[in-house]
Backbone bond lengths (Angstrom), bond angles and torsions (degrees), N, CA, C in turn:
res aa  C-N    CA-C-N  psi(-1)  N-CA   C-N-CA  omega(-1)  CA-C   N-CA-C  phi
1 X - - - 1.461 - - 1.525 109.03 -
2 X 1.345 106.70 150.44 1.725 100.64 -162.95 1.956 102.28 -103.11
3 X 1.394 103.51 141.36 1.728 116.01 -166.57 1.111 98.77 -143.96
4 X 1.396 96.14 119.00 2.010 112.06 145.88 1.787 119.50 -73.40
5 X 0.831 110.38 110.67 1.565 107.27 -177.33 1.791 112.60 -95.20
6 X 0.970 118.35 106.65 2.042 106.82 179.70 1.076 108.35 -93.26
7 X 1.814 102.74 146.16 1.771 94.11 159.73 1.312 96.89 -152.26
8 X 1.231 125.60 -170.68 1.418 159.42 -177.72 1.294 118.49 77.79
9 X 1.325 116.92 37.74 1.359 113.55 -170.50 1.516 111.91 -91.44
10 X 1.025 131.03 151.28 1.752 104.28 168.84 2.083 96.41 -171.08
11 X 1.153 107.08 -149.66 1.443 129.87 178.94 1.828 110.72 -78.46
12 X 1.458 125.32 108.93 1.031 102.00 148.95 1.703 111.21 -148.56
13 X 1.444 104.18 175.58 1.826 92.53 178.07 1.313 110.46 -82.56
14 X 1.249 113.09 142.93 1.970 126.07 147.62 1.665 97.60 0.95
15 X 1.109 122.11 124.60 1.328 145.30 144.63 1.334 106.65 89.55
16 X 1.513 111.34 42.47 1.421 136.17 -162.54 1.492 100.46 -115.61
17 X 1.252 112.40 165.78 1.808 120.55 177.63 1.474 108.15 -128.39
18 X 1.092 114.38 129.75 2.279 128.73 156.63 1.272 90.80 -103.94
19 X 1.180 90.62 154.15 1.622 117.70 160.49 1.861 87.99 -129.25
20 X 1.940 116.81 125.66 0.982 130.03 163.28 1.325 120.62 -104.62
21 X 1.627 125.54 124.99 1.472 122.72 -164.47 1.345 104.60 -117.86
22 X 1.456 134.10 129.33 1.087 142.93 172.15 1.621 113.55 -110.42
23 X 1.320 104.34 126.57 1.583 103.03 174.77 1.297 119.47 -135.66
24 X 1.369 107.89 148.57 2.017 118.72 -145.25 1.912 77.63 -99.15
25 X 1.212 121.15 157.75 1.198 147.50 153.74 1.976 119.65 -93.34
26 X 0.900 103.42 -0.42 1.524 97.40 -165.74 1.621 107.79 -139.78
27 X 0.927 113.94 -162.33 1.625 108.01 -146.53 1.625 92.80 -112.21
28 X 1.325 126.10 -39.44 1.626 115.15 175.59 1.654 126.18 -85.24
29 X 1.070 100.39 19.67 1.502 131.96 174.57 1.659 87.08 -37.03
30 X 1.397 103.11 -69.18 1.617 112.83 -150.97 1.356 97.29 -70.94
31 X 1.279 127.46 -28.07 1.691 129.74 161.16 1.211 111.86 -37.29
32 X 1.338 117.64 -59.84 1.671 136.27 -161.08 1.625 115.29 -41.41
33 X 1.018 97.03 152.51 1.939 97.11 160.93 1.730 92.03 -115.72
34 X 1.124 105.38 129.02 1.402 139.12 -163.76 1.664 90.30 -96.15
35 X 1.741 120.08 120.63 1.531 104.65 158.99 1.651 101.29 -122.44
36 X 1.249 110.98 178.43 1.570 102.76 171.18 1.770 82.57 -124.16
37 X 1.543 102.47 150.36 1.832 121.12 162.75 1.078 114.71 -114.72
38 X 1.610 116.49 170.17 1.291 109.58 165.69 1.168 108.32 -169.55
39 X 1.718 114.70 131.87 1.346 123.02 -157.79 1.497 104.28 -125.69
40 X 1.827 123.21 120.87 1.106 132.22 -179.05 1.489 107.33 -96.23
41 X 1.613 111.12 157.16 1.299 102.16 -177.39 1.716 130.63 -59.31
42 X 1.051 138.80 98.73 1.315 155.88 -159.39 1.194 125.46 84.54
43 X 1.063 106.02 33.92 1.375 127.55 -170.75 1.368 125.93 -105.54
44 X 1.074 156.87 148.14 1.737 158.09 -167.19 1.941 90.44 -81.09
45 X 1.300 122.39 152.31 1.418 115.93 146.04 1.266 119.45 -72.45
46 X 1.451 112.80 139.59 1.637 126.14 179.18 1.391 120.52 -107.18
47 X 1.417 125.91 131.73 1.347 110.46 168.69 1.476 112.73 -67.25
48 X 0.677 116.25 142.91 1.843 130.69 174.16 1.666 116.52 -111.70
49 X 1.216 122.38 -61.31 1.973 109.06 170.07 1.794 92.84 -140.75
50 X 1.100 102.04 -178.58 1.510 124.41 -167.29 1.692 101.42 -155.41
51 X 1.322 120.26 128.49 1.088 143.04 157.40 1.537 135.24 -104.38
52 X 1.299 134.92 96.37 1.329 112.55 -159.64 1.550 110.56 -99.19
53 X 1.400 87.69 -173.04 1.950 74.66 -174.12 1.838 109.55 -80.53
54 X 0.955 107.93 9.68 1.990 106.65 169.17 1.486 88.74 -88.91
55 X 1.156 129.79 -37.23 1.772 135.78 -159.30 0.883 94.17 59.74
56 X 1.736 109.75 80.88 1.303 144.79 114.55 1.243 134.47 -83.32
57 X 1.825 125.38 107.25 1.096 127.36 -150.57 1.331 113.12 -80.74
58 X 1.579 142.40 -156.23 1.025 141.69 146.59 1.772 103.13 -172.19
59 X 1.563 127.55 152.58 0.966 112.11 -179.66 1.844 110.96 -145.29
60 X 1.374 118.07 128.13 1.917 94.70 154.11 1.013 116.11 -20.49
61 X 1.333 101.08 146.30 1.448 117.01 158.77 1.417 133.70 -49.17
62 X 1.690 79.92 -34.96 1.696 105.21 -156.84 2.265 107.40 -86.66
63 X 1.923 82.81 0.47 1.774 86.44 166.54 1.502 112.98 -138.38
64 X 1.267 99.81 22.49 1.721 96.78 -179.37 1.343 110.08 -57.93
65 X 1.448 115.71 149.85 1.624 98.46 161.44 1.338 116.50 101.10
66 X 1.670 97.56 -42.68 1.657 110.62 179.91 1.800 124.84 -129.48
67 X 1.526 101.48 11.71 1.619 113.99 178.14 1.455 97.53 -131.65
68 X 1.245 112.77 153.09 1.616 121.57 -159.63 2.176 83.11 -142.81
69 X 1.272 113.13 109.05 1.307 105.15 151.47 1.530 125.57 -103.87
70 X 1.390 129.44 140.85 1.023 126.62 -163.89 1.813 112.44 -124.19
71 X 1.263 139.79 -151.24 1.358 158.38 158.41 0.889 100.50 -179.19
72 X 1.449 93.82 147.62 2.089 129.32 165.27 1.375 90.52 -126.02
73 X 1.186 99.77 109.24 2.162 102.05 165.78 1.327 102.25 -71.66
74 X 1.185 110.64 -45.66 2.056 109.77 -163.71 2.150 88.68 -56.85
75 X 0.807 108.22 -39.17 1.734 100.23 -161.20 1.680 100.07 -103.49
76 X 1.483 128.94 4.89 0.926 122.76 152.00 1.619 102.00 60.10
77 X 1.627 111.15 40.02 1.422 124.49 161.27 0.869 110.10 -92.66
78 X 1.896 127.65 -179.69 1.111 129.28 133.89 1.904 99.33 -138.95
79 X 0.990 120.06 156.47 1.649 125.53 -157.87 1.478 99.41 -128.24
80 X 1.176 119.26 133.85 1.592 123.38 174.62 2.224 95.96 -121.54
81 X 1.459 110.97 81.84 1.510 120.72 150.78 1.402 104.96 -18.22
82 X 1.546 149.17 116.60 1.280 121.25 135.04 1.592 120.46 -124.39
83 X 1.157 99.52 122.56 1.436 99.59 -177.36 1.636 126.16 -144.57
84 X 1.673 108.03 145.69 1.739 114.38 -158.25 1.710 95.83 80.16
85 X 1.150 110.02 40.39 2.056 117.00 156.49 1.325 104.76 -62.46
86 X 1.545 82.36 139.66 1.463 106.47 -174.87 1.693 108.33 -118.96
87 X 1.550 120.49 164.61 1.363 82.57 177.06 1.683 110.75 -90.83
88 X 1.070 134.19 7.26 1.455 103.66 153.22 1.672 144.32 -104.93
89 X 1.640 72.86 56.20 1.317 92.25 172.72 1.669 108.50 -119.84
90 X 1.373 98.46 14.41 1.334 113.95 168.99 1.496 129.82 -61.02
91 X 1.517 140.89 107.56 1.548 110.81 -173.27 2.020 84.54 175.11
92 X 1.040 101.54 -178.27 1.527 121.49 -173.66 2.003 105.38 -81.66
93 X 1.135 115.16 111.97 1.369 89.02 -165.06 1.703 89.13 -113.50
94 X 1.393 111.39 171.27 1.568 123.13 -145.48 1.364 99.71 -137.63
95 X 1.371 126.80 148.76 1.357 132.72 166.57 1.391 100.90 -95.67
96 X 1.427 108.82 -179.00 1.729 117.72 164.44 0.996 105.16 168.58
97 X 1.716 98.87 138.75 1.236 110.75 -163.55 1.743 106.74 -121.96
98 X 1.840 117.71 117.01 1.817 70.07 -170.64 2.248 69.42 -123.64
99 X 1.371 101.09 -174.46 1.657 141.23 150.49 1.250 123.21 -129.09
100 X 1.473 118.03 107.81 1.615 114.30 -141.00 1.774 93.76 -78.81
101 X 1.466 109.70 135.05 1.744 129.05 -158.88 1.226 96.68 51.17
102 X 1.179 167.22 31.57 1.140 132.16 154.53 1.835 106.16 -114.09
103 X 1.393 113.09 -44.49 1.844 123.67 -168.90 1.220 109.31 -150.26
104 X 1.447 114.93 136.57 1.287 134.86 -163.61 1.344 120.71 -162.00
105 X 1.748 111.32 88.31 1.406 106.15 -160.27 1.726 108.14 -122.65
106 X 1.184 110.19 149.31 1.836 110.89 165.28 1.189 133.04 -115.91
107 X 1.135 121.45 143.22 1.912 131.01 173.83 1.352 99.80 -45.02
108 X 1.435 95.57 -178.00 1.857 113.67 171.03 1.892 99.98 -110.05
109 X 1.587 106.64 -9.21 1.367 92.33 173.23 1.732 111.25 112.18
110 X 1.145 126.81 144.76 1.294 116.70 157.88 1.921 95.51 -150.44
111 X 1.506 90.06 157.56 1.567 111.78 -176.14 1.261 111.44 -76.74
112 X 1.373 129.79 134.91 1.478 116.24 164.31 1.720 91.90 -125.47
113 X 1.124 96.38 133.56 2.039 89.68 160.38 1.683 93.58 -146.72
114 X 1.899 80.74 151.77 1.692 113.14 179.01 1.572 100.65 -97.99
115 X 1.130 103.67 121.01 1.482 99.89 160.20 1.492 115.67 -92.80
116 X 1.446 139.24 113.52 1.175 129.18 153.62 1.457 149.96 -22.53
């Protein structure tokens, strides 16, 4: 069965750096366009960067400048850089994996919070 797994999310202060790692279980992983989300409490989910499978990036506005998305096909990652966190950039952030009509998969999520 095919899984996005996230991690590195955790506690840090304002003007702090994560590195978030997502890893595909399945074989069209490297097909995929890779996005990262991120959902604050009462909040809508947001796209935040996009990776496609040429690794072609794209980013919010609201992280240009200061989120770096990456891929490793051989390790079947994808990496969300974040750095100069603020806290509202605080919230549950999400992998996703889609192949447009064909695959479309999601994380379980990991926490990031800014403390001020």
């Amino acid at each position: 069965q095919a899984q996005l797994v996230e991690s590195g999310g955790g506690l840090v202060q304002a003007g702090g750096s994560l590195r978030l790692s997502c890893v595909g279980s399945y074989d069209t992983f490297t097909m995929s366009d890779i996005s990262w989300y991120r959902q604050a409490p009462g909040k809508q989910r947001e796209l935040v960067a996009t990776i496609t499978s040429n690794s072609e990036s794209s980013y919010a506005d609201s992280v240009k400048g200061r989120f770096a998305i990456s891929r490793d096909k051989a390790e079947k990652t994808v990496y969300l850089q974040m750095n100069m966190l603020k806290p509202e950039d605080t919230a549950v952030y999400y992998c996703h994996s889609e192949i447009l009509g064909f695959s479309d998969y999601w994380g379980q999520g990991t926490q990031v919070t800014v403390s001020s």
